[in-house]
C-alpha positions as CSV (number, residue, x, y, z in Angstrom):
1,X,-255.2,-267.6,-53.3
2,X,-257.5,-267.5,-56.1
3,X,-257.6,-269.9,-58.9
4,X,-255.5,-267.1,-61.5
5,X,-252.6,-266.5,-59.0
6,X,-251.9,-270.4,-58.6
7,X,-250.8,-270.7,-62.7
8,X,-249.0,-267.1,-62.4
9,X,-247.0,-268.1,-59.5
10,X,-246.3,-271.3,-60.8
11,X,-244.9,-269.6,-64.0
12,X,-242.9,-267.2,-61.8
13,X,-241.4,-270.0,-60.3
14,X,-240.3,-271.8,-63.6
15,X,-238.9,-268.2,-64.8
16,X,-237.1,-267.8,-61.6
17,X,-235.4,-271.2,-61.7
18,X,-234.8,-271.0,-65.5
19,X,-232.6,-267.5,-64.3
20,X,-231.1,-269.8,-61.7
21,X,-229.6,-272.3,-64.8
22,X,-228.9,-269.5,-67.3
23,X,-226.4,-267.8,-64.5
24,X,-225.0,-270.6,-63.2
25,X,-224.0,-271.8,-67.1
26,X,-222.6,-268.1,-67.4
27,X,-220.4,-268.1,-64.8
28,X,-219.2,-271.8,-66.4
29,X,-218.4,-269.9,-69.6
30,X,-215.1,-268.5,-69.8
31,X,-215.2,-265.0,-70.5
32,X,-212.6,-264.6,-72.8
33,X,-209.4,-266.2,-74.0
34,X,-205.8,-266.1,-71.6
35,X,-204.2,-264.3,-74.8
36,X,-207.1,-261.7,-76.0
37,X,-208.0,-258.4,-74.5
38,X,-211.1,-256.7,-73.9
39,X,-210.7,-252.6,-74.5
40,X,-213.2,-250.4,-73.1
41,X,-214.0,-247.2,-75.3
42,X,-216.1,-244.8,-73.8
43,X,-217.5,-241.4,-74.8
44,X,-217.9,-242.0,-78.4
45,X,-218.6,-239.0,-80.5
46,X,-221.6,-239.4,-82.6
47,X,-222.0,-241.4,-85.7
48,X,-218.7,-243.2,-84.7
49,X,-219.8,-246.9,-85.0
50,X,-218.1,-250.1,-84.9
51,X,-216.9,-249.7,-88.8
52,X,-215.1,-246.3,-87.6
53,X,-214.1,-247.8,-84.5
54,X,-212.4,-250.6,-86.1
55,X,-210.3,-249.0,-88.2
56,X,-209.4,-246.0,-86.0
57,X,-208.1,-248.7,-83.7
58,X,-206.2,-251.0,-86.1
59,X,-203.6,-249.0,-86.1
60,X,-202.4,-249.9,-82.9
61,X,-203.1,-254.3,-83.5
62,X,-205.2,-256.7,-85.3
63,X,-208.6,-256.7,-83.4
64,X,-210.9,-259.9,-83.7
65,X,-214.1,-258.6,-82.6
66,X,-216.0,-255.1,-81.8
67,X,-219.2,-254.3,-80.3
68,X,-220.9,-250.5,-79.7
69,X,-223.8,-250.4,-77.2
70,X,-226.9,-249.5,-78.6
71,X,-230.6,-248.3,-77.4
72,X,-233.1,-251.0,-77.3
73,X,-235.4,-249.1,-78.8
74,X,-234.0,-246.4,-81.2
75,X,-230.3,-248.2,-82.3
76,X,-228.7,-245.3,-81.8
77,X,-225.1,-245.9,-80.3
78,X,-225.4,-245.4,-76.1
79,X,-221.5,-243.4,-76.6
80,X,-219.4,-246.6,-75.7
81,X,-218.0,-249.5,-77.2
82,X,-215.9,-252.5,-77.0
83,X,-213.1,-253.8,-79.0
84,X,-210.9,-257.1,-78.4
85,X,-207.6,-257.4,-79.5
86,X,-205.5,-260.8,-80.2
87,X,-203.0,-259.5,-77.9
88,X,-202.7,-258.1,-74.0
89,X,-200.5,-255.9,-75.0
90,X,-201.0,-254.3,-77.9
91,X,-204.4,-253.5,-76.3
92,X,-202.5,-251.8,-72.8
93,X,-200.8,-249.7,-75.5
94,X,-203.9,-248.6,-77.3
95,X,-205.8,-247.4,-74.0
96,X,-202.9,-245.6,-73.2
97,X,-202.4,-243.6,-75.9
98,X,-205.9,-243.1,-77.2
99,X,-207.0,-242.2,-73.4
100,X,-207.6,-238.8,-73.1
101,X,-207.7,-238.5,-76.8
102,X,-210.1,-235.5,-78.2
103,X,-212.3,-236.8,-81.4
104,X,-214.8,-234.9,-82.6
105,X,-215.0,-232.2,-79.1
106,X,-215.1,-235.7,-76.9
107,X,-212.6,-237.0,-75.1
108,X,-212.2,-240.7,-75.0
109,X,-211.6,-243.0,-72.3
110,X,-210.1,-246.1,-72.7
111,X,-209.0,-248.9,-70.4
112,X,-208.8,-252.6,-70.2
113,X,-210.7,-254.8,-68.8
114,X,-210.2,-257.3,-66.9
115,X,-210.9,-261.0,-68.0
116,X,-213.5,-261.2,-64.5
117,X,-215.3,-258.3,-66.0
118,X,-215.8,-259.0,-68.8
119,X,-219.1,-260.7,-69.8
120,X,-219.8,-264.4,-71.3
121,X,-222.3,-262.8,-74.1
122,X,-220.6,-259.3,-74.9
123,X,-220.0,-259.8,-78.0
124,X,-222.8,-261.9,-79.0
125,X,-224.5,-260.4,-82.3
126,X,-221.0,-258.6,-83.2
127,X,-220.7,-260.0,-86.9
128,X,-224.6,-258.8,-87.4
129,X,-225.1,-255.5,-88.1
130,X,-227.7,-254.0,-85.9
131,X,-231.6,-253.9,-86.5
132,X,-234.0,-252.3,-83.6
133,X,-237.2,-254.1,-82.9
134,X,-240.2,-252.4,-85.0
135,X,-241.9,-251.0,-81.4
136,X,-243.8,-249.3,-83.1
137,X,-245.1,-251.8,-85.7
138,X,-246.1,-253.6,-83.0
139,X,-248.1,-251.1,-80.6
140,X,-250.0,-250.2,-84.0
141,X,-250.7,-254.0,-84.8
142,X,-251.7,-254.3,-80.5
143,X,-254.1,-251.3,-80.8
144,X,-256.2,-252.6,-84.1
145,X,-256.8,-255.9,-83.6
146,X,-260.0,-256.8,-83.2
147,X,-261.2,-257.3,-79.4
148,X,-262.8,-259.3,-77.5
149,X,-266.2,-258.3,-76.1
150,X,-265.5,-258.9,-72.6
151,X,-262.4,-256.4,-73.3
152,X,-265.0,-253.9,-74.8
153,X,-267.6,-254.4,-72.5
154,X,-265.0,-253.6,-69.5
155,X,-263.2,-251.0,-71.3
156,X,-267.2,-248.9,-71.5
157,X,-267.6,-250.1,-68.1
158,X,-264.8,-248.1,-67.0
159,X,-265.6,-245.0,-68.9
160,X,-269.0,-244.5,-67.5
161,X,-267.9,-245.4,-64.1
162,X,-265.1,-242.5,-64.7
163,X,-268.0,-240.2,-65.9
164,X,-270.1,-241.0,-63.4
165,X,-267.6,-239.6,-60.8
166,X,-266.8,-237.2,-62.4
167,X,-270.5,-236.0,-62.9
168,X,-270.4,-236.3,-59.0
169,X,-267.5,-234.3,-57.7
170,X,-269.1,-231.2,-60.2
171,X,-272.9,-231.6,-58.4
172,X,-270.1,-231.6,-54.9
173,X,-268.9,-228.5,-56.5
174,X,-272.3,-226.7,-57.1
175,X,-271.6,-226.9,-60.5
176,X,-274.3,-227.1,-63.1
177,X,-273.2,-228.5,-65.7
178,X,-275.0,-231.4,-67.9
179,X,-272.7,-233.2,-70.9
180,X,-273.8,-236.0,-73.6
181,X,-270.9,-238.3,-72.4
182,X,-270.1,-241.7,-73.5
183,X,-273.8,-243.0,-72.3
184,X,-275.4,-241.9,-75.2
185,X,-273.5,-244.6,-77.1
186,X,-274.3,-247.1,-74.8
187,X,-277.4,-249.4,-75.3
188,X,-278.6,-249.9,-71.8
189,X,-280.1,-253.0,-71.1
């Protein structure tokens, strides 16, 4: 084992046994309370967010909490959602009629879930509204910093080494061919 992998494994490790706590406390958690119900909405039409899904659905009850699945990385909606109502059975009675229900050329499907199902954190960030992570911000911030000189150093070293085969496999070929390449700007020492 070489000196490197000793600190990564040992970080493994803690991640792995940090995993171990966090789902052991989750299944602790209960998932929702006796008298609330958890309604599954899926094939949302576009646009249709958790404003428009609230009160399309307060018609049927008063609902505490709703949360629409969204992309990580674009925050557009992923086409379902979830809404909990204070009661069990006004919820039954909104996925039965809005089941099957055509909005917008979709048709909805609705159903309850069951307290085992649903989640400990599924409705964590519900009273926030949504903000993706600036991905792109960051790659762009990643790609001009300033590097180190080992990074640069190894980064040429690849290049010419690529070149270098490549140069090969044409003389292989028969091919004669000669091109500046990236040794021209490349002190050799």
């Amino acid at each position: 084992m070489t000196k490197d992998a000793k600190p990564l494994l040992h970080s493994r490790m803690e991640r792995l046994a940090k995993l171990k706590r966090l789902s052991v406390a989750f299944k602790a958690e209960a998932p929702v309370k006796s008298d609330t119900a958890v309604l599954y909405v899926g094939h949302l039409p576009t646009g249709f967010e958790e404003a428009g899904l609230r009160s399309f659905f307060r018609q049927f009850g008063s609902i505490t909490r709703v949360q629409v699945s969204r992309s990580r990385k674009t925050g557009r909606s992923r086409g379902y959602g979830f809404l909990e109502f204070e009661d069990r059975d006004v919820a039954s009675i909104a996925a039965d009629t809005m089941h099957g229900f055509i909005m917008f050329g979709k048709q909805l499907v609705c159903k309850v879930l069951d307290p085992a199902q649903v989640h400990p954190k599924l409705f964590s960030g519900a009273c926030k509204p949504f903000t993706p992570y600036p991905r792109h911000a960051d790659f762009k911030k990643r790609y001009n910093s300033a590097q180190e000189q080992e990074e640069t150093k190894k980064r040429v070293e690849h290049l010419l080494e690529k070149e270098k085969g490549l140069r090969e496999r044409l003389k292989e070929l028969g091919v004669d061919y000669d091109f500046p390449g990236y040794g021209r700007y490349c002190s050799k020492k």
